[in-house]
DSSP file (Angstrom, degrees, kcal/mol; ACC not computed):
  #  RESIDUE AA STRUCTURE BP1 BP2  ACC     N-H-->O    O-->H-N    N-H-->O    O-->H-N    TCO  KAPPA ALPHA  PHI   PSI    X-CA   Y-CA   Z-CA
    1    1 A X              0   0    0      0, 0.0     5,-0.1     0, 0.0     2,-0.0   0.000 360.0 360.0 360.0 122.4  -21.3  -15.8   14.8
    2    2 A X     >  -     0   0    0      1,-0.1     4,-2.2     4,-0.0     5,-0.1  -0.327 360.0-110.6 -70.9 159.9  -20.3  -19.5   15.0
    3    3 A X  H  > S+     0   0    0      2,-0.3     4,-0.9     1,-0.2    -1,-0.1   0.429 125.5  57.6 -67.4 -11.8  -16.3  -20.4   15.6
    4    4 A X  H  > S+     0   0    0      2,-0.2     4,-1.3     3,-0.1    -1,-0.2   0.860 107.8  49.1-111.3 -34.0  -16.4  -21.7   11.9
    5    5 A X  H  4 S+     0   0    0      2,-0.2    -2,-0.3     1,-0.2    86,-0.0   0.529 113.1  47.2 -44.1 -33.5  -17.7  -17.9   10.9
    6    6 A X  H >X S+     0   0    0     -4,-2.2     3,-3.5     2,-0.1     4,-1.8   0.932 108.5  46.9 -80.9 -47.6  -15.2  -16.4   12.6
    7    7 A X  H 3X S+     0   0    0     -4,-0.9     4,-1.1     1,-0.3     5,-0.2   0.757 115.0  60.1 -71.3 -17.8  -12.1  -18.3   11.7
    8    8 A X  H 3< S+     0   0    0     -4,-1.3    -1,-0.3     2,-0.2    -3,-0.1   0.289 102.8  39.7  54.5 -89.1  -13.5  -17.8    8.5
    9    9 A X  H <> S+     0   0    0     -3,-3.5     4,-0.6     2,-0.1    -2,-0.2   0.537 117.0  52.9-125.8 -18.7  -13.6  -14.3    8.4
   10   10 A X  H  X S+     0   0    0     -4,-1.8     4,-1.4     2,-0.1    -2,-0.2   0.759 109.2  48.4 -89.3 -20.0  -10.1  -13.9   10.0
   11   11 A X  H  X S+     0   0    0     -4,-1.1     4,-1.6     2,-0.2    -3,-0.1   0.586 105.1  58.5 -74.2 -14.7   -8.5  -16.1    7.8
   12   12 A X  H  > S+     0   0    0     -5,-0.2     4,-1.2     2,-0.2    -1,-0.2   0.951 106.9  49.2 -80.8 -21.8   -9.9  -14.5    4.8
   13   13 A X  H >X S+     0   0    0     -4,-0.6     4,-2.1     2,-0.2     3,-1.4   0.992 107.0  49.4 -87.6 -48.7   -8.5  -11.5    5.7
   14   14 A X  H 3X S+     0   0    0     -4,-1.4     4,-1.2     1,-0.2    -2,-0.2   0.700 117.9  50.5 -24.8 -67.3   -5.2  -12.7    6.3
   15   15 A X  H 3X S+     0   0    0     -4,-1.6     4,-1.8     1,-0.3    -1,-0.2   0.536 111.9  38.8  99.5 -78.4   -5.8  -14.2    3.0
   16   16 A X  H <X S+     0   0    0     -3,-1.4     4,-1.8    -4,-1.2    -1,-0.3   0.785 116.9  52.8 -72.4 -29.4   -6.9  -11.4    1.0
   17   17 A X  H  X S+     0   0    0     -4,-2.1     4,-2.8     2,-0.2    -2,-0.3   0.929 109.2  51.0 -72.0 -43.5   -4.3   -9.1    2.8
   18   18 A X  H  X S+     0   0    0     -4,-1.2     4,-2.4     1,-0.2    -3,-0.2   0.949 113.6  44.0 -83.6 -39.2   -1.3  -11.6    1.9
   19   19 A X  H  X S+     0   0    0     -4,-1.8     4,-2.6     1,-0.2    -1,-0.2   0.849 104.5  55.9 -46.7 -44.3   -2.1  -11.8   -1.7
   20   20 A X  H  X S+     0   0    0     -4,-1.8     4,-1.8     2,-0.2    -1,-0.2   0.933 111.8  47.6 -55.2 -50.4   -2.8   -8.6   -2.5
   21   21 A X  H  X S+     0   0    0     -4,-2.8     4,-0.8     1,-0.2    -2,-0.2   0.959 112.7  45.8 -51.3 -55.0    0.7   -7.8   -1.1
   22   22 A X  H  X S+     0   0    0     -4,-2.4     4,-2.3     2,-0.2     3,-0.3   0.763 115.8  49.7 -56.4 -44.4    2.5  -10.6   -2.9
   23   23 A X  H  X S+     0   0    0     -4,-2.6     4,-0.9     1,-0.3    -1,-0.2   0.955 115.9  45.3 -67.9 -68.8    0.3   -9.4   -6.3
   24   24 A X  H  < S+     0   0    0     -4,-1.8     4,-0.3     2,-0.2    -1,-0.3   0.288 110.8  47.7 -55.0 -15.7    1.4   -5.8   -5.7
   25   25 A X  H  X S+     0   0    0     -4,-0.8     4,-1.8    -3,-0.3    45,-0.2   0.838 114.5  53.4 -95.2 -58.0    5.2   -6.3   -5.0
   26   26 A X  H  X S+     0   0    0     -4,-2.3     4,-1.4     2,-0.2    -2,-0.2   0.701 101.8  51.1 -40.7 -34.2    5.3   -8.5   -8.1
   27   27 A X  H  X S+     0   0    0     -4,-0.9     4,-1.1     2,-0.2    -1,-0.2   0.639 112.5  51.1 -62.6 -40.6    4.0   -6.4  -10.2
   28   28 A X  H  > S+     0   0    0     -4,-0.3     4,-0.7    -5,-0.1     5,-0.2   0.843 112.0  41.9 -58.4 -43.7    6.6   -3.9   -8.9
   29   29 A X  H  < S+     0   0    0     -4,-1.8     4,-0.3     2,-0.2     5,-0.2   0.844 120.0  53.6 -80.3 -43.2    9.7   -6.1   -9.3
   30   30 A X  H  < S+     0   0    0     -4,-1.4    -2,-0.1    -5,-0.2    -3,-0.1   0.814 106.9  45.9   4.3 -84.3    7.9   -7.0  -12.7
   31   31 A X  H  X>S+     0   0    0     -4,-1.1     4,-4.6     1,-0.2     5,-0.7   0.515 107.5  58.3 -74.7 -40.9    7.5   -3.9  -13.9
   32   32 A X  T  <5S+     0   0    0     -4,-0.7     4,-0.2     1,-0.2    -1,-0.2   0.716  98.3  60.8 -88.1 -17.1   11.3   -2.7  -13.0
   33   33 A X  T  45S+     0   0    0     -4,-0.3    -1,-0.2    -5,-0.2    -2,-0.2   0.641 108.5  48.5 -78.4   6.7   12.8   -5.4  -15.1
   34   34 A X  T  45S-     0   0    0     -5,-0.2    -2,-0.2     2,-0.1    -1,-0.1   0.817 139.2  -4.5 -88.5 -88.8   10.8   -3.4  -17.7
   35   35 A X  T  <5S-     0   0    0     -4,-4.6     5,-0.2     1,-0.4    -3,-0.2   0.420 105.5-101.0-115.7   6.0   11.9    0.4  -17.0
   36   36 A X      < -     0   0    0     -5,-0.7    30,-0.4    -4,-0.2    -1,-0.4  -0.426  46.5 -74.4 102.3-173.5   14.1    0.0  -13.8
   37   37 A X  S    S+     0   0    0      1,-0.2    30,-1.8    -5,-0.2    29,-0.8   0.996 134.3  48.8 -91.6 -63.2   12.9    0.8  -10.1
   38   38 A X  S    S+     0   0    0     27,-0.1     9,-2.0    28,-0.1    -1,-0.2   0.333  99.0  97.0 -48.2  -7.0   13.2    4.9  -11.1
   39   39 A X        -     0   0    0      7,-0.2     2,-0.4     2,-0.0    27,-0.2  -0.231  65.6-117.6 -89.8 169.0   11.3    4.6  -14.1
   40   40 A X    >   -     0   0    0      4,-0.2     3,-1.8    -5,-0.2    25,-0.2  -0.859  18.0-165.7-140.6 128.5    7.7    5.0  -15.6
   41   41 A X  T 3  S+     0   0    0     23,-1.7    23,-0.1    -2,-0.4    -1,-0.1   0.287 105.9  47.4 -53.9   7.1    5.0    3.2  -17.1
   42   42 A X  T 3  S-     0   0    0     22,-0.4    -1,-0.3    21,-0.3    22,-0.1   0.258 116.8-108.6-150.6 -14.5    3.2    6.6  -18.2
   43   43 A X    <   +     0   0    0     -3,-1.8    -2,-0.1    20,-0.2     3,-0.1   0.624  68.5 157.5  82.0   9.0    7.0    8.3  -19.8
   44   44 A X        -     0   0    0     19,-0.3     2,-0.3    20,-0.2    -4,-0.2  -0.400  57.9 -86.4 -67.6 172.4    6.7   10.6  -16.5
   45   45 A X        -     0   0    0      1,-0.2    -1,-0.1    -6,-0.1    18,-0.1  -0.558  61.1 -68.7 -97.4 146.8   10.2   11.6  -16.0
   46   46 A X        -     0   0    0     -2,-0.3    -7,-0.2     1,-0.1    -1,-0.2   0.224  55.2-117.4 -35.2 140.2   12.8    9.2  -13.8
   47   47 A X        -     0   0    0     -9,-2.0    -9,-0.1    -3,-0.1    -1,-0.1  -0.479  25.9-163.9 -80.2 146.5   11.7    9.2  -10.0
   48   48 A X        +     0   0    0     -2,-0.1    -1,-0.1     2,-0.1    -2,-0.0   0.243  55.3 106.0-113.3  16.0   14.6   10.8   -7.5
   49   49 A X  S    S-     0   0    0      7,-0.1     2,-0.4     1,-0.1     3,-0.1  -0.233  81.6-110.8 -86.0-164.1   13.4    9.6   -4.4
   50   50 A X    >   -     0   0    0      1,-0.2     3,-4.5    -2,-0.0     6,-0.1  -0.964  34.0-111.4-129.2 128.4   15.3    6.7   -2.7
   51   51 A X  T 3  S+     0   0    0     -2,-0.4     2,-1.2     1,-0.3     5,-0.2   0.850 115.7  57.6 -38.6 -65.5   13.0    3.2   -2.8
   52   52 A X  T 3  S+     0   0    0      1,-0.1     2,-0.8    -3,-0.1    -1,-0.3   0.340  71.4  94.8 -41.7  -0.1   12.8    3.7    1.2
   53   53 A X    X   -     0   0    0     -3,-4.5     3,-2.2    -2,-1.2     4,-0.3  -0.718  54.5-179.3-109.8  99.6   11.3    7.0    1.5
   54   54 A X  G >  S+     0   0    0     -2,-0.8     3,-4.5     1,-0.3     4,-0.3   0.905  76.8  72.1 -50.0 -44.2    7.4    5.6    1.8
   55   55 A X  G 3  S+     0   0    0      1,-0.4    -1,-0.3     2,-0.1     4,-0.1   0.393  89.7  57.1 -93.7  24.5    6.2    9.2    2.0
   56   56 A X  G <> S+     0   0    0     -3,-2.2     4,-1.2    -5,-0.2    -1,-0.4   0.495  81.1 101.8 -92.8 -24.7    7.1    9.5   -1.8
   57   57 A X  H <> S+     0   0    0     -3,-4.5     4,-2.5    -4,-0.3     5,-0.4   0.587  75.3  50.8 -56.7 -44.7    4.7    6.6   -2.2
   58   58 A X  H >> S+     0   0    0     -4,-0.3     4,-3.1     2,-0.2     3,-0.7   0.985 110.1  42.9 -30.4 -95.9    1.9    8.7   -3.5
   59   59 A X  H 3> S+     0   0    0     -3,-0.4     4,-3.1     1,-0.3    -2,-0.2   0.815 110.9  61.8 -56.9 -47.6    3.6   10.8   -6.3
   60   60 A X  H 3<>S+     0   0    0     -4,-1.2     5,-1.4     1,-0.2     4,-0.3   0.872 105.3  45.0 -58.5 -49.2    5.3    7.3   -7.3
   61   61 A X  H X<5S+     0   0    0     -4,-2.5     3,-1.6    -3,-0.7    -2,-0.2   0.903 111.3  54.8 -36.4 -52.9    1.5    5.6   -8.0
   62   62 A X  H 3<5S+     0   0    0     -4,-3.1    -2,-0.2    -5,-0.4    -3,-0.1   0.918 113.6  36.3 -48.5 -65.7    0.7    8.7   -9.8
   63   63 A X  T 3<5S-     0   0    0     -4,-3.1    -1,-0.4   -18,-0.1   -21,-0.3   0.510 109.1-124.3 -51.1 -12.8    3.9    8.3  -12.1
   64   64 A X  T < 5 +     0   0    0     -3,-1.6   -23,-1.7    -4,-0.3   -22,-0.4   0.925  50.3 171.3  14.6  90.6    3.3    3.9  -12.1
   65   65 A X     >< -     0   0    0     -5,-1.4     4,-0.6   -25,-0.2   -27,-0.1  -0.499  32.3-139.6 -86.9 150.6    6.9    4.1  -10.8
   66   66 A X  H  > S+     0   0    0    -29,-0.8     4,-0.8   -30,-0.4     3,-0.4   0.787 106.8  65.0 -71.1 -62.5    7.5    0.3   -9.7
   67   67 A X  H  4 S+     0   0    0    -30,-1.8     4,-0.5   -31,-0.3     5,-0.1   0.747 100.3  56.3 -40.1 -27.9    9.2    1.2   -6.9
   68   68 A X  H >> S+     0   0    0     -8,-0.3     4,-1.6     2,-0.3     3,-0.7   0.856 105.0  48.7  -0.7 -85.2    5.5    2.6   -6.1
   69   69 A X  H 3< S+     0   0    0     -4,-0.6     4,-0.4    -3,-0.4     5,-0.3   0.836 114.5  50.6 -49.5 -52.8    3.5   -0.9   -6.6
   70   70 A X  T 3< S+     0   0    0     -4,-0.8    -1,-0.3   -45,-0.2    -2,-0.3   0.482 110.5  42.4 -69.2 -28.8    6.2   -2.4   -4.3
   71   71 A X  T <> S+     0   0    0     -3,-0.7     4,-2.5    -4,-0.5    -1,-0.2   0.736 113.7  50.9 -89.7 -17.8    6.1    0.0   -1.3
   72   72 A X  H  X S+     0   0    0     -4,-1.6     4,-1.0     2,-0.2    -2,-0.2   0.554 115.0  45.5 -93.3  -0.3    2.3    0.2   -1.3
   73   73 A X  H  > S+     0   0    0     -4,-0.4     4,-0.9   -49,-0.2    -1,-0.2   0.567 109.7  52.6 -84.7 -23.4    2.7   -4.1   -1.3
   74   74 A X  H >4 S+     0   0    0     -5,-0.3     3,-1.6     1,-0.2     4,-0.4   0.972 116.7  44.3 -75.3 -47.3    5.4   -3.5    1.6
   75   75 A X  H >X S+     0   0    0     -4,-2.5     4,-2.7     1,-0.3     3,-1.2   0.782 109.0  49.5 -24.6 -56.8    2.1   -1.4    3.1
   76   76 A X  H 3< S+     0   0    0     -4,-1.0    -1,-0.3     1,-0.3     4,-0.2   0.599 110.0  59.0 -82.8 -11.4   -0.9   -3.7    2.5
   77   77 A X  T << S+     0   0    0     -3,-1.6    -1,-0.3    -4,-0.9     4,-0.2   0.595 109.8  36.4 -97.5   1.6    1.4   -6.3    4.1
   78   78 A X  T X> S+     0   0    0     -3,-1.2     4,-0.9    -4,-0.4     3,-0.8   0.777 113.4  62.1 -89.2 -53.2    1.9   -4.6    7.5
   79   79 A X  H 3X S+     0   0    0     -4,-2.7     4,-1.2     1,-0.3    -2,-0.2   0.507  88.9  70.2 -44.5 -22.7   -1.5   -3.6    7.3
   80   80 A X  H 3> S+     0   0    0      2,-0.2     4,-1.7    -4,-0.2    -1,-0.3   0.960  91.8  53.0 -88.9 -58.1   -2.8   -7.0    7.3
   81   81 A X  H X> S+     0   0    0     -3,-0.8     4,-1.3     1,-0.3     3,-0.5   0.865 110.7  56.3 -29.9 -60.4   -2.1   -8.0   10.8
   82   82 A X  H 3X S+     0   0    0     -4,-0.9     4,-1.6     1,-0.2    -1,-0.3   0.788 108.3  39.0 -57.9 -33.6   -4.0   -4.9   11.7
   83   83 A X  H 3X S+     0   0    0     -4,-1.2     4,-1.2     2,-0.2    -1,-0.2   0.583 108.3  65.5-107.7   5.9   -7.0   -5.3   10.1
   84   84 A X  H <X S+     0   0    0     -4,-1.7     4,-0.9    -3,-0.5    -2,-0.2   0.903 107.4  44.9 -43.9 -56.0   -6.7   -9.1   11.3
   85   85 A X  H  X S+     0   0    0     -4,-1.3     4,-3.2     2,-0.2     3,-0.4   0.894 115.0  47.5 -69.4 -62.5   -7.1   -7.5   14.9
   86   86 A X  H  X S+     0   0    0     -4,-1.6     4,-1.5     1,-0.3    -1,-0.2   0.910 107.4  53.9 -63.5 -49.2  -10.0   -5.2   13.8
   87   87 A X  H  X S+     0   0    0     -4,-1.2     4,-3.6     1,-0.2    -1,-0.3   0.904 113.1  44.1 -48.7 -33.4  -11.9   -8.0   12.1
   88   88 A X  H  < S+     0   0    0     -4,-0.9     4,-0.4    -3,-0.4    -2,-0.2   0.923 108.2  57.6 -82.5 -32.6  -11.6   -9.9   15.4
   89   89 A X  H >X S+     0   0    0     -4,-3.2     3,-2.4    15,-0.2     4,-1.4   0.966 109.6  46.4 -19.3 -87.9  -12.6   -6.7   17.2
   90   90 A X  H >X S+     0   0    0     -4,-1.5     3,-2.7     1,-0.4     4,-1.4   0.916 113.4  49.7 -33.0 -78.7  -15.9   -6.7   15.0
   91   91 A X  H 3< S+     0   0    0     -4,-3.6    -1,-0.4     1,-0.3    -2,-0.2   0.328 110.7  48.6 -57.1  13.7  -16.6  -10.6   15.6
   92   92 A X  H <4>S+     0   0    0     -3,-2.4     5,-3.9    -2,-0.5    -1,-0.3   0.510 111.6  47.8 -92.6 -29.2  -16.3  -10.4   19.0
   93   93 A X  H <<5S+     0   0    0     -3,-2.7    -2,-0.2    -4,-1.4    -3,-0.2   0.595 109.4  49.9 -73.4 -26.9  -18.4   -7.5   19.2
   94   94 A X  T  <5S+     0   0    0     -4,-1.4    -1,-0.2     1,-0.2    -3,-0.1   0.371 114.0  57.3-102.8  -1.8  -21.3   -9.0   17.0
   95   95 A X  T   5S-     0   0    0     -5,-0.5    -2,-0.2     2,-0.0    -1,-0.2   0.725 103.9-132.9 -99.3 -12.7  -20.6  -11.8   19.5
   96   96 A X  T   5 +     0   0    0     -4,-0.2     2,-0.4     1,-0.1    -3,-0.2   0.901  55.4 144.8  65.3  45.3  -21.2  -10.0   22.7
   97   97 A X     >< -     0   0    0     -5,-3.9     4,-1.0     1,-0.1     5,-0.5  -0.519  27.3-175.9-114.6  62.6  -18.2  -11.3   24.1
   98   98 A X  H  > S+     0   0    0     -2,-0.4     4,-1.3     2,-0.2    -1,-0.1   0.865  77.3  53.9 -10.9 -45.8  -17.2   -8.0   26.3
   99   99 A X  H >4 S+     0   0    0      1,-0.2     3,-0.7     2,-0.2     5,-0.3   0.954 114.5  39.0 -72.6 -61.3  -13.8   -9.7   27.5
  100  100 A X  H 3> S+     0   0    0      2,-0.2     4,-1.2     1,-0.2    -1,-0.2   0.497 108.0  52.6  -1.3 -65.2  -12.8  -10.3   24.5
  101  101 A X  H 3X S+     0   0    0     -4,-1.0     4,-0.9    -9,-0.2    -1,-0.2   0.529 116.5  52.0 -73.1 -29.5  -13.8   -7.4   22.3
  102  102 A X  H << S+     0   0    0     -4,-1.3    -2,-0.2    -3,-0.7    -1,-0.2   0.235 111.0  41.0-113.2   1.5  -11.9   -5.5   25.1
  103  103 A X  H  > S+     0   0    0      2,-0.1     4,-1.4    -5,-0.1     5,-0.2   0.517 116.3  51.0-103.8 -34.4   -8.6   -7.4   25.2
  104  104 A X  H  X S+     0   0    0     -4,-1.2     4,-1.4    -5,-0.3    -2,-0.2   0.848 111.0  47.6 -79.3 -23.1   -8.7   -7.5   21.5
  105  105 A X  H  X S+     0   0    0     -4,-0.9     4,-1.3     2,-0.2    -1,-0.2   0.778 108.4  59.2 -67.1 -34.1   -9.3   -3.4   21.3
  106  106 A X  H  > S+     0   0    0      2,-0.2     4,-1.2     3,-0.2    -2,-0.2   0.690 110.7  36.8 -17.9 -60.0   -6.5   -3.3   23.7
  107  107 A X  H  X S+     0   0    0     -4,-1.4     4,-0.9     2,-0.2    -2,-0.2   0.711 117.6  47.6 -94.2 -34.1   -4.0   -5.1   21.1
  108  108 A X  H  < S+     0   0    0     -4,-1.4     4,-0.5    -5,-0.2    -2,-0.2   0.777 110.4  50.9-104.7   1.1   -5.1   -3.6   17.9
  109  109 A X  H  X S+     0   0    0     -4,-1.3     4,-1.0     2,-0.2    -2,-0.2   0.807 115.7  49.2 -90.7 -11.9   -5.0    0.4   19.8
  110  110 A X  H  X S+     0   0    0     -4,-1.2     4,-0.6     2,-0.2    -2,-0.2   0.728 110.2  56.2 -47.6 -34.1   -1.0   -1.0   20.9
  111  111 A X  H  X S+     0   0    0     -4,-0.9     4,-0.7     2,-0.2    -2,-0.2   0.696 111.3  34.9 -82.5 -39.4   -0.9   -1.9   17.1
  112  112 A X  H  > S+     0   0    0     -4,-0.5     4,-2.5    -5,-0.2     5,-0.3   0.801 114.8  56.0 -99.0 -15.1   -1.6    1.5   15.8
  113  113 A X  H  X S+     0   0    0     -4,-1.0     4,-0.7     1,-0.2     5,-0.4   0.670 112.6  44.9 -68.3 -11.3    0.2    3.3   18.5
  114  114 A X  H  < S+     0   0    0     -4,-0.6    -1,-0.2     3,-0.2    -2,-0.2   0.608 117.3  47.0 -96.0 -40.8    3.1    1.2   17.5
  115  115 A X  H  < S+     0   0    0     -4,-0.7    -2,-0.2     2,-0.1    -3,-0.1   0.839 124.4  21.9-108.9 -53.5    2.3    1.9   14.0
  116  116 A X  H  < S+     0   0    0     -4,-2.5    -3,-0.2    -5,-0.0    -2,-0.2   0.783 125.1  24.8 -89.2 -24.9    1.8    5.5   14.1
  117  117 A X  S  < S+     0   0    0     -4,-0.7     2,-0.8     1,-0.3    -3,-0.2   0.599 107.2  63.5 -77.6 -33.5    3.2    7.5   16.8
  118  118 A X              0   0    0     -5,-0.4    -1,-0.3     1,-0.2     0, 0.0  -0.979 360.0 360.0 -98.4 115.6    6.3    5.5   18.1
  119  119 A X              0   0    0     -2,-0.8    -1,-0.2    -3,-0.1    -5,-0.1  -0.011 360.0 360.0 -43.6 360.0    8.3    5.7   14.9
């Protein structure tokens, strides 16, 4: 993989990752000027969870709650960094660049340890 194939393929996910958020948070904020942040595109009945509680996030898609579209944007935009890391993982690996591949595995298993266990 050439240096112009890699920056590339890490900017495209940065790219794809920051848009997506931006689409999806807009579409939330959108959406609430519509039927409020508790409210439902589908007539499901007003949501009771508090915008902050993520692990509502689920059941809040189901209903197309806005607060919903807007925590799974807050997601895909943490997320992005991380699967910056991984892409560069991958290209470093299709590059056979050992040190590399193994400083950058290094940073993105800190990145999920950070991300999932140390709350």
């Amino acid at each position: 993989m050439t240096a112009d194939r890699f920056r590339a393929l890490v900017s495209g996910v940065l790219i794809v990752g920051v848009v997506s958020a931006a689409a999806l948070i807009s579409l939330g904020v959108v959406t609430a000027l519509l039927v409020g942040w508790s409210g439902s595109l589908s007539g499901s009945p007003i949501g009771t969870d508090a915008a902050t509680a993520f692990s509502a996030m689920g059941n809040n898609l189901a209903a197309l709650r806005p607060v919903g579209f807007a925590q799974l944007g807050l997601v895909v935009l943490l997320a992005t960094p991380v699967a910056r890391v991984a892409a560069s993982v991958a290209a470093f690996t299709l590059e056979r660049d050992r040190l590399y591949a193994g400083i950058t595995a290094i940073v993105l298993l800190v990145l999920l340890t950070s991300l999932f266990i140390l709350h």
